[in-house]
DODORO-868750 format. One record per residue (C-alpha): x, y, z; residue in three letters. Coordinates in steps of 0.1 Angstrom, whole numbers, padded with zeros to 4 digits, always signed. Layout:
<lumlos>
XYZALA...
</lumlos>
This chain:
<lumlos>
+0000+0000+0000UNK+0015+0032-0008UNK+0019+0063+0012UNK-0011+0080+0000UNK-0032+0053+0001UNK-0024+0054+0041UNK-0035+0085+0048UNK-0066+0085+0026UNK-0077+0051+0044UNK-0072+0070+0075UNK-0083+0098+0073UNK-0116+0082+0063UNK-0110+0057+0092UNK-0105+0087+0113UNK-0142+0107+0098UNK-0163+0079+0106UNK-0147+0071+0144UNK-0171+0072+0173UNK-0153+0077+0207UNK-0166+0049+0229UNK-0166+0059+0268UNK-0192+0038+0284UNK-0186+0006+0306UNK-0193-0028+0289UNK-0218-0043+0285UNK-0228-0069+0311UNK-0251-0099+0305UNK-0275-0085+0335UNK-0280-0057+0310UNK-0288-0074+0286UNK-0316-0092+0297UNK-0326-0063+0309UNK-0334-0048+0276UNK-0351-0081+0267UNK-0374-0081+0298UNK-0385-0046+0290UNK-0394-0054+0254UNK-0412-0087+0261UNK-0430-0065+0292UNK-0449-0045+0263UNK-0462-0080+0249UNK-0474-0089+0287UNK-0450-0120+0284UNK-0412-0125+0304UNK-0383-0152+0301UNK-0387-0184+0312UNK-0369-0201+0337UNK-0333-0215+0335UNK-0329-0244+0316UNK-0319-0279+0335UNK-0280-0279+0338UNK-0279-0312+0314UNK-0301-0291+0291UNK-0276-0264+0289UNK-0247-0287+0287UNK-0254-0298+0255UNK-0270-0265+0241UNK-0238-0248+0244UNK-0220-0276+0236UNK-0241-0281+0201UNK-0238-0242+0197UNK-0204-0232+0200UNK-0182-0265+0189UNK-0207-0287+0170UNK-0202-0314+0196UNK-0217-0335+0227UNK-0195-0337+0259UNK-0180-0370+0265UNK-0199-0390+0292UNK-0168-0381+0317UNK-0170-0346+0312UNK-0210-0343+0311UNK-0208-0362+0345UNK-0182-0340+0358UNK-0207-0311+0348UNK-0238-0325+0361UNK-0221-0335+0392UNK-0203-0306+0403UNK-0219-0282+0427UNK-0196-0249+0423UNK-0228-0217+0409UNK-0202-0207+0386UNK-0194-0239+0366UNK-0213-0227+0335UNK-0194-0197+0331UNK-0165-0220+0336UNK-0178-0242+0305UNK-0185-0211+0286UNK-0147-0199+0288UNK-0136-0235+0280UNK-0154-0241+0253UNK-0145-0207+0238UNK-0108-0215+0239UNK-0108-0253+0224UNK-0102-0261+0193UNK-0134-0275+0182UNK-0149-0237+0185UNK-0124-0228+0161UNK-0137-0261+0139UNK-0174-0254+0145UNK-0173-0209+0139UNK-0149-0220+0109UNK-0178-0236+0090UNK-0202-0210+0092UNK-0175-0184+0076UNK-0171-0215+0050UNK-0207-0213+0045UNK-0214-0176+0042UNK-0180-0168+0023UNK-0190-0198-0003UNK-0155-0218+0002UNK-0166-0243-0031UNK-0140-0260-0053UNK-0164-0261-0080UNK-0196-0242-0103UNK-0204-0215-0091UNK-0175-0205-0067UNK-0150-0223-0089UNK-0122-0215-0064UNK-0104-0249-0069UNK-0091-0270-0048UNK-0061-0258-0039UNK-0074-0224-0031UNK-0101-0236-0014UNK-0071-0253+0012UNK-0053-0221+0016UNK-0086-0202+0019UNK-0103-0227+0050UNK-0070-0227+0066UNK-0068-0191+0068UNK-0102-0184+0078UNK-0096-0213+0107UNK-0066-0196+0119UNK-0082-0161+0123UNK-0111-0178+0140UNK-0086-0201+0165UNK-0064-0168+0173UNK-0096-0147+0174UNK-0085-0121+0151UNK-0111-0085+0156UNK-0135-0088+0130UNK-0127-0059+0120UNK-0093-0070+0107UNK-0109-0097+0097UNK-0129-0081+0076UNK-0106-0052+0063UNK-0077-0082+0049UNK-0108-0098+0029UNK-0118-0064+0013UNK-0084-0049+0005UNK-0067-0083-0003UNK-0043-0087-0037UNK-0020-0114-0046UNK-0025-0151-0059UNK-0052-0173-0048UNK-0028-0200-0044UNK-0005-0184-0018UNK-0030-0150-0008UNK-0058-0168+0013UNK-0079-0136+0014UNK-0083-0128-0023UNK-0109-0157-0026UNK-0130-0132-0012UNK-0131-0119-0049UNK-0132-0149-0065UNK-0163-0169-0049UNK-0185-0160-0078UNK-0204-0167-0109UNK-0193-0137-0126UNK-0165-0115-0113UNK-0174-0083-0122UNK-0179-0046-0100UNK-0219-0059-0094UNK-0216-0091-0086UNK-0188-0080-0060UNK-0207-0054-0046UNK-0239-0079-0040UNK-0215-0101-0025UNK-0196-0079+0000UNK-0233-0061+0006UNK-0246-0102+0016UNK-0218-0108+0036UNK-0206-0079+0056UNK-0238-0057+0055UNK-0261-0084+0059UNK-0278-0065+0028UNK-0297-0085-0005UNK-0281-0060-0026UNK-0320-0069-0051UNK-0332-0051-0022UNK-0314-0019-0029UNK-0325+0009-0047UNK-0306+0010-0085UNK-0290+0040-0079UNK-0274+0025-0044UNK-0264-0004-0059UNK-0243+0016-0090UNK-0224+0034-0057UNK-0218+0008-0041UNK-0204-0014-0072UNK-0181+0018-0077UNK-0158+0007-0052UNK-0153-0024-0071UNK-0143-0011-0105UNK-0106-0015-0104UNK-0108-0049-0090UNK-0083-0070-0120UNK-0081-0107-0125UNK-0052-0118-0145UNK-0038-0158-0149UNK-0006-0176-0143UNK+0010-0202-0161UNK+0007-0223-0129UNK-0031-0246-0133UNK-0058-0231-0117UNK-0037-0199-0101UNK-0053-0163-0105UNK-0037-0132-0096UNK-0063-0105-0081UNK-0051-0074-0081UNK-0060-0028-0082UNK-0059-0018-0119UNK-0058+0019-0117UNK-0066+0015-0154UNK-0100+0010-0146UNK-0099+0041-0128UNK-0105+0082-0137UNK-0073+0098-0144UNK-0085+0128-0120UNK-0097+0124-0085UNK-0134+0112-0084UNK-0164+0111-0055UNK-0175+0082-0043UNK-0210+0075-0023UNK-0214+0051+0007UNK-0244+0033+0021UNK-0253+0057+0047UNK-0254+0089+0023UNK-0219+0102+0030UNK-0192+0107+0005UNK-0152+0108-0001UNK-0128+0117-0025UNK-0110+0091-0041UNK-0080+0103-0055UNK-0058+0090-0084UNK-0038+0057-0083UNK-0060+0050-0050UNK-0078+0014-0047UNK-0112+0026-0038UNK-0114-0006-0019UNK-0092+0012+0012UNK-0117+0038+0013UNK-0149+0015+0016UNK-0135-0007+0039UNK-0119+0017+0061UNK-0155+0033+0062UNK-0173+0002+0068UNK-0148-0011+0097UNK-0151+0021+0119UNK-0171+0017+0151UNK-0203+0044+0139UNK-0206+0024+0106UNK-0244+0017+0104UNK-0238-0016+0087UNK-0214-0037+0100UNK-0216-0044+0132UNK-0253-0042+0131UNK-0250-0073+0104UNK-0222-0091+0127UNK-0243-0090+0163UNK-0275-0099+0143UNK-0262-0133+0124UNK-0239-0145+0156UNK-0278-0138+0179UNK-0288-0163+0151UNK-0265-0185+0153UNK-0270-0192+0190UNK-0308-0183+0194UNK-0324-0192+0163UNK-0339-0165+0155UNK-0323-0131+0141UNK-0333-0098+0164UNK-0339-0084+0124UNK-0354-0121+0105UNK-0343-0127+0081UNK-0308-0127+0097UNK-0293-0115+0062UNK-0317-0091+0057UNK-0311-0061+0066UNK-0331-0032+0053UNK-0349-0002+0066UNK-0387-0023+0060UNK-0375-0054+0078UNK-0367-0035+0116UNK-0355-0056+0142UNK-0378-0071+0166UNK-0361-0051+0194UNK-0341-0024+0183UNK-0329-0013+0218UNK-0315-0052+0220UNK-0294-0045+0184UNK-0276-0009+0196UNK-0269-0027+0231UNK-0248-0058+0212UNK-0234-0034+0184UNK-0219-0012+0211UNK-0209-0043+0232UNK-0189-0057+0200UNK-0172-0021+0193UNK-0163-0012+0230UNK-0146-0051+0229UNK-0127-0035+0195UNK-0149-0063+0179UNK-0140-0092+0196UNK-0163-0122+0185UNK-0157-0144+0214UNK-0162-0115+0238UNK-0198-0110+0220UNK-0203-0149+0220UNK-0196-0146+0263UNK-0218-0118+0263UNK-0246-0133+0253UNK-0243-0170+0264UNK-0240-0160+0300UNK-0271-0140+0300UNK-0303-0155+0315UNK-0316-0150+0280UNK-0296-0178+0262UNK-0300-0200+0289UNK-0332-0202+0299UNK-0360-0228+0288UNK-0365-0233+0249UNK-0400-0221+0246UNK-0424-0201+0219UNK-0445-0169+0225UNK-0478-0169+0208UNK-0482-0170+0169UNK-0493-0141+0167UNK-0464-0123+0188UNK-0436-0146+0172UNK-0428-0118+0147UNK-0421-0094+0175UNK-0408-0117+0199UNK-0395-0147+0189UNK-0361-0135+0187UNK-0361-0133+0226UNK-0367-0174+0234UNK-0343-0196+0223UNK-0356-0217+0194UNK-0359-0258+0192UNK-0344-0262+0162UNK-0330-0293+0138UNK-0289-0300+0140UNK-0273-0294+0112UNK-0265-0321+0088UNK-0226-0318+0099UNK-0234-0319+0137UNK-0256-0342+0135UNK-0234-0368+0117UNK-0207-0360+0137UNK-0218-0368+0170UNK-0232-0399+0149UNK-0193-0409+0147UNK-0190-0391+0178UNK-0206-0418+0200UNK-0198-0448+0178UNK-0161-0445+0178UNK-0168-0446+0134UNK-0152-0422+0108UNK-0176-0413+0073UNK-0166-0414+0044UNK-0166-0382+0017UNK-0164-0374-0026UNK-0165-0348-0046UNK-0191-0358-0068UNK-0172-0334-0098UNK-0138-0349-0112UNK-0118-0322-0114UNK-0096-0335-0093UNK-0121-0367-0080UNK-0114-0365-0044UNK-0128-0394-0019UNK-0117-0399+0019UNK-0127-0404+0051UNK-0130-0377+0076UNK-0138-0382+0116UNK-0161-0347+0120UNK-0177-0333+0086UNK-0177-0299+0102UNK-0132-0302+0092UNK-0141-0303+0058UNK-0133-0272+0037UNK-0147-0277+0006UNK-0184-0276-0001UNK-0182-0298-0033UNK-0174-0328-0010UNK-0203-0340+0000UNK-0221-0375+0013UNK-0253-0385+0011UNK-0263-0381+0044UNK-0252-0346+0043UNK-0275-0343+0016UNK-0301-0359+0028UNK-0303-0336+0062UNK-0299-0302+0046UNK-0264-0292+0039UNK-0259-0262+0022UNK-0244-0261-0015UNK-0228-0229-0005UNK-0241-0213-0039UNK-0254-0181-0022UNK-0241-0180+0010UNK-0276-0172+0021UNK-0285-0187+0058UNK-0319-0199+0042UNK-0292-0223+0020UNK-0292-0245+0049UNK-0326-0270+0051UNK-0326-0275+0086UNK-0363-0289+0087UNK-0373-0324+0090UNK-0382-0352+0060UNK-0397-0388+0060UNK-0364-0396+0045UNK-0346-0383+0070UNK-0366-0400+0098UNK-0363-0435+0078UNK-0323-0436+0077UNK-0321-0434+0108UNK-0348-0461+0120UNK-0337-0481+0091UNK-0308-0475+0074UNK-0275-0498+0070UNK-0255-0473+0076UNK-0268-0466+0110UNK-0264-0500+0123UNK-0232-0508+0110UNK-0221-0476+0131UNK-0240-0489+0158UNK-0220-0527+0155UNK-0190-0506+0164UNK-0172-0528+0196UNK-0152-0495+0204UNK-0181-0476+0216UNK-0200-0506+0239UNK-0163-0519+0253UNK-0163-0503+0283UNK-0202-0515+0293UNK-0194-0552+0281UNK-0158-0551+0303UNK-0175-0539+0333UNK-0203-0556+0335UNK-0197-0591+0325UNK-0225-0606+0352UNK-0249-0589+0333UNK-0270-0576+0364UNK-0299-0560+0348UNK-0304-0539+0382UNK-0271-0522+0377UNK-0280-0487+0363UNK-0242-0478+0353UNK-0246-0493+0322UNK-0274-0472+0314UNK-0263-0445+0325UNK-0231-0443+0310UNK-0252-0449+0280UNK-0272-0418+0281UNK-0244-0396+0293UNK-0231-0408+0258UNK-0265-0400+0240UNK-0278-0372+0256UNK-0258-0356+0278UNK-0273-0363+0309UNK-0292-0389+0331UNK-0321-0411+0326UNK-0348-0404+0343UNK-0368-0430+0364UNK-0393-0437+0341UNK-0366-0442+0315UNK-0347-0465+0339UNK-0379-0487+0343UNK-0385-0486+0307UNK-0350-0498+0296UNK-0346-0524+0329UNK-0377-0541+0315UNK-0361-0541+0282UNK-0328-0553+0293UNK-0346-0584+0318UNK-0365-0597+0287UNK-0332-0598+0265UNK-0310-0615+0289UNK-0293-0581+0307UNK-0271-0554+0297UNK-0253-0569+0267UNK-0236-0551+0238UNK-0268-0558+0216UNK-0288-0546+0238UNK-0271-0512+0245UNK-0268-0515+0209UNK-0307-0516+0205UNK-0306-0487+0234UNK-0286-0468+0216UNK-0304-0467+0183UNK-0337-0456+0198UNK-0319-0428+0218UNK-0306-0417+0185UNK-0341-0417+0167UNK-0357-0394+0197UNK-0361-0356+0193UNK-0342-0348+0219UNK-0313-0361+0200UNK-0317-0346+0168UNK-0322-0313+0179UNK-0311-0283+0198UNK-0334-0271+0230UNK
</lumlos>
């Protein structure tokens, strides 16, 4: 970047700076601000969820996983009143988060080897690693944000220029619509024609050129595309700078849209991550952002946007924000129909896993790996992969991925993912082969056959090491009787049994979903 592109960027930076001088936000506050607003509907939050229930919501929300049955006994058992702030922090700072965030960047930043991203996969393995490294170091999103829009260099060895190159048709519009979807949270259809040509401005020295190397493109500014004399240029919120010659107009908009007043950005970042762990956007759709689709609870959105710009945009500190409030972690539940528009947002949502999560803890619990192809030659790629979630590239596929609603990543819209129900879906796994050949694993029924070898069908450790495993928690005493009756009329607690056990744990609700 030369000199004079510095200054512009900052000086820009500098215009659009709001000083922020208030204390952080706290959790207390924030349910504060969701208690008033639900006041005005006559309705307040429920009641704390169960500590097993919580266990595996956060679990499922931030990593993609379910505790093993040691730690969700060490949970369930441990009387300190601070241990789920505890998991909150330790959850934040494994690996798996990094894993589990990772794919929803995949998703929205349309990380595809082939039509219509056509990144390839080599860039596409450059591209996921260095999006997985800014989640695990927990780069600002700001920076984040400002390396994707400015970036130059070759796919091949410049992870961040793939931002530019995840589309059908790489031209100024189809850039703008992009960066508009993905860091505005704005359907660029949705904007007036005359926003959309300002906007697509910003993009008009944006230059693709080849290599001699297969597959490699170099992304770089070509002032050519530029006016020899300085120009004006017109941002989302009405206001305007001066672009001046030789000047990638790229530094100005994304030093514009990074600074803590923008309108846009962190507005579009606090919404999709109360998505992600509610189910419900505070403005629904999540990624749609527009002055006729307000929030549910405006109030709610300022309160996160400053909480994310007085952490200097730290995602994990907005993630802690929110998952210790009594909001996130009280009782799923649903206000009436006809105040779901206004306050849905406000309960957490019972919702389907996602295809990856949900074959993962498959594997997960079974001790099995799955197996993966890219169903498109070029190159054919098949292996087999312990946790889907790992997997880069949305051109490798399976067919249970499929089947429960993974996203083709053609979009990057949130509405790309089908996580609803099918009768397909609810037939593999009462009937399919590829269930119960997981389910013949020895690995995950060792440690029941080892310890229990007199079979004593009164012994409830079996079972409950089995639903520690399954669900995260302990089986109630109806479920005890159920599966003791069970158990006495095969013979006791033998692999095939727990096998049988297992299967119909995996075919309840309560397993399939999040609550």
């Amino acid at each position: 970047m030369n000199t004079r592109a510095h200054i512009t960027a900052l000086t820009v930076l500098l215009m659009f700076c709001a000083t922020a001088a208030c204390a952080i936000v706290t959790p207390a506050e924030l349910d504060r601000c969701v208690e008033a607003h639900l006041s005005q509907s006559k309705l307040a939050l429920p009641p704390a969820c169960e500590d097993a229930v919580f266990l595996r919501r956060v679990s499922l929300d931030l990593t993609g996983r379910i505790p093993a049955p040691d730690a969700a006994r060490a949970f369930l058992d441990n009387p300190r009143s601070d241990k789920r702030r505890i998991l909150i922090d330790t959850l934040l700072a494994s690996p798996d988060y990094a894993d589990y965030q990772t794919l929803h960047w995949l998703d929205l930043l349309r990380v595809k080897s082939e039509f219509p991203a056509n990144l390839w996969p080599n860039a596409v393995q450059v591209y996921s690693r260095w999006i997985r490294s800014n989640v695990a170091t927990n780069q600002p999103y700001d920076a984040f944000a400002r390396d994707l829009l400015t970036a130059n260099g070759s796919n091949f060895r410049d992870p961040a220029v793939n931002f530019f190159r995840a589309l059908p048709h790489k031209d100024a519009t189809n850039i703008a619509a992009f960066v508009a979807q993905s860091l505005m949270g704005t359907r660029f259809g949705t904007l007036p024609p005359n926003e959309q040509a300002d906007l697509a401005h910003f993009f008009c020295a944006v230059g693709y050129k080849a290599t001699t190397e297969w597959k490699e493109e170099i992304v770089f500014f070509n002032p050519a595309q530029l006016d020899a004399r300085p120009f004006a240029l017109r941002f989302s919120d009405g206001r305007t700078a001066t672009c001046a010659p030789n000047t990638d107009p790229r530094l100005l908009f994304a030093a514009w849209l990074t600074a803590p007043g923008n309108p846009f950005f962190a507005r579009c970042a606090v919404n999709r991550i109360w998505f992600y762990l509610m189910g419900r956007g505070i403005v629904h759709e999540a990624d749609d952002l527009r002055a006729d689709n307000p929030p549910a609870n405006p109030a709610l959105l300022t309160l996160l946007e400053k909480a994310l710009v007085e952490n200097r945009f730290d995602l994990r500190a907005l993630y802690r924000l929110i998952l210790n409030s009594q909001t996130y972690q009280a009782q799923a539940s649903a206000p009436p129909e006809t105040l779901m528009r206004r306050t849905g947002y406000a309960f957490y949502q019972i919702r389907q896993l996602d295809a990856e999560v949900l074959l993962d803890i498959i594997c997960q619990i079974t001790g099995t790996t799955e197996s993966y192809s890219s169903q498109i030659p070029e190159p054919y790629t098949n292996f087999t992969e312990s946790r889907s979630i790992c997997i880069g590239d949305g051109s490798v596929t399976s067919p249970f991925l499929e089947m429960f609603g993974r996203p083709p990543r053609d979009t990057g819209l949130l509405s790309e993912r089908a996580n609803w129900p099918s009768t397909s879906q609810r037939l593999h796994l009462l009937n399919a082969s590829h269930i119960q050949n997981k389910l013949l694993q020895v690995p995950a029924f060792r440690p029941f056959k080892k310890k229990h070898e007199k079979r004593d069908p009164q012994q409830s450790r079996p079972l409950d090491e089995l639903y520690l495993l399954a669900l995260s928690r302990y089986p109630t005493t109806d479920e005890r009787l159920v599966a003791h009756t069970y158990m006495q009329t095969s013979g006791g607690p033998s692999v095939t049994v727990l096998q049988d056990l297992l299967w119909a744990l995996i075919n309840t609700k309560e397993f399939c979903v999040r609550r």
